[in-house]
C-alpha atoms as one frame of an Amber mdcrd trajectory, in Angstrom:
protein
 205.713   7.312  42.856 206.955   5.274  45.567 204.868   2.665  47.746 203.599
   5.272  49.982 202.459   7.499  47.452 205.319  10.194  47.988 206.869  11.503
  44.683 210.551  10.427  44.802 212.528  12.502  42.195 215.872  11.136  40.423
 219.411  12.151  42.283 220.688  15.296  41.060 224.709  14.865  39.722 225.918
  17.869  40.463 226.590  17.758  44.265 229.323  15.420  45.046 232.317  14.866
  46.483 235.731  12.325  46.043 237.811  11.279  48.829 240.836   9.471  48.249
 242.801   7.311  50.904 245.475   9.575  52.601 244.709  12.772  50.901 242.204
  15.354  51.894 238.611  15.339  50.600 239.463  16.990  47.283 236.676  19.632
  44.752 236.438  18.227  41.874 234.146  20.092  39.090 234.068  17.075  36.944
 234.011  13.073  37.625 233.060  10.574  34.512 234.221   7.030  34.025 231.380
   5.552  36.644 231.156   2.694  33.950 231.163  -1.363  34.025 230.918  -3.161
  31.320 230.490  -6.933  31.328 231.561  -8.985  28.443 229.794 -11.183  26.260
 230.443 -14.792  24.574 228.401 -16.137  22.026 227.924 -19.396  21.534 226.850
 -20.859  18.505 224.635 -24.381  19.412 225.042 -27.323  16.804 221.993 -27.193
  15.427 220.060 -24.326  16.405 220.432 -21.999  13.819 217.697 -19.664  15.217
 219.780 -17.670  17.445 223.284 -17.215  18.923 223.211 -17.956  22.872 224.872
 -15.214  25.429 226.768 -16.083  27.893 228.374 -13.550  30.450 232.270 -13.414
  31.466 234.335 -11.268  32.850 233.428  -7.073  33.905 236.081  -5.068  32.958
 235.581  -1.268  34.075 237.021   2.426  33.037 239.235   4.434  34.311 237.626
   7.005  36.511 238.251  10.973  35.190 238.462  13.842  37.543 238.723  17.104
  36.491 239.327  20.141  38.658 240.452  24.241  38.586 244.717  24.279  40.201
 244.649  24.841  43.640 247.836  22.928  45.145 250.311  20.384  43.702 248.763
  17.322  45.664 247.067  15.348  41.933 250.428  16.363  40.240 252.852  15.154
  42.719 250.552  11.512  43.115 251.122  11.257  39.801 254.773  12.446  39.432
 255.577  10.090  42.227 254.196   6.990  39.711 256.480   8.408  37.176 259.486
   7.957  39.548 258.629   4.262  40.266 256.529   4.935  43.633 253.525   3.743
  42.910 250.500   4.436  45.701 247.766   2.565  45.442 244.754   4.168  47.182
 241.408   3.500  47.892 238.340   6.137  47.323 234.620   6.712  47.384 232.365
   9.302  45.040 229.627  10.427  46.862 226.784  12.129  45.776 224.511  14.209
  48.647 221.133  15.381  48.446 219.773  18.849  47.053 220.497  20.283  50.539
 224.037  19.016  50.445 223.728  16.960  53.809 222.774  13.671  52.889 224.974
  11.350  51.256 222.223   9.462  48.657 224.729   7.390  46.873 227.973   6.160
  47.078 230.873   4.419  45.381 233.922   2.727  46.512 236.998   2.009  43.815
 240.261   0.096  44.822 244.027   0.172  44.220 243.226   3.199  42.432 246.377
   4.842  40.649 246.988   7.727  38.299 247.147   6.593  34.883 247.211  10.510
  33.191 247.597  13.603  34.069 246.634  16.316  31.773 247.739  19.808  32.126
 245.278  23.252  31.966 244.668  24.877  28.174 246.669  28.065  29.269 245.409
  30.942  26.457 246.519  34.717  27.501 243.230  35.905  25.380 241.069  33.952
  27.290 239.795  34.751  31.599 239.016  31.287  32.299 240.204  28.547  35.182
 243.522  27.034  34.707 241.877  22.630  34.976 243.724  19.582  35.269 242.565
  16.338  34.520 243.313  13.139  36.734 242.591   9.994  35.339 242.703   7.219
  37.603 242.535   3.416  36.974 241.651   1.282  39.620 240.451  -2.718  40.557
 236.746  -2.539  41.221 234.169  -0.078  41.439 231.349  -0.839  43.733 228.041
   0.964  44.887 227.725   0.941  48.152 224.150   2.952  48.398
């Protein structure tokens, strides 16, 4: 419960949306990789042998993974283009909108964002499914911004 009383339920994760710098707002079915991880030293104290201290350094984060069905060449060409030596560096946000789909509840920002690997559908003749290809971008920072 909140301050006020009023019940205030967790986000839901399955209504959001990516938009990259200079490309259309893009569907994604899948985004993972919303991860920071902060490293640790320890530091051993002449004479305290009790316990190690912790000190933090630097936050190093992962690459973010987007997966969505084929529906233009626009992921594969971004990446292709890397391949070729043009590398494009763009900036995004992940949002993620209420249970009504209007709000925008949270939101991330990444930077210098750039393909890292592309991965191709599973293509299977015996099978009726969506032909999905996985973007996986790495990028300089990933920060919340609500």
């Amino acid at each position: 419960m909140s301050e006020t009383g009023a019940r205030t339920d967790p986000f839901l994760a399955f209504r959001f949306e990516i938009k990259l710098e200079a490309m259309p707002m893009a569907g994604f079915a899948d985004c993972t990789g919303l991860q920071l991880e902060t490293e640790v030293m320890d530091y051993s104290e002449g004479g305290l042998n009790t316990h190690l201290l912790k000190f933090p350094t630097r936050t190093k984060q992962t690459n973010i993974v987007l997966k969505r069905g084929i529906v233009d060449r626009q992921m594969w060409d971004w990446y292709w283009q890397l391949t070729q030596g043009i590398t494009w560096l763009r900036n995004g946000s992940i949002f993620v909108r209420d249970p009504s789909g209007g709000k925008v509840v949270i939101e991330w920002q990444f930077e210098d964002a750039f393909p890292c690997k592309w991965l191709g559908p599973e293509l299977n003749a015996t099978q009726n499914s969506v032909a999905v290809e996985t973007l996986e971008l790495c990028h300089r920072g990933l920060h919340r911004i609500r």
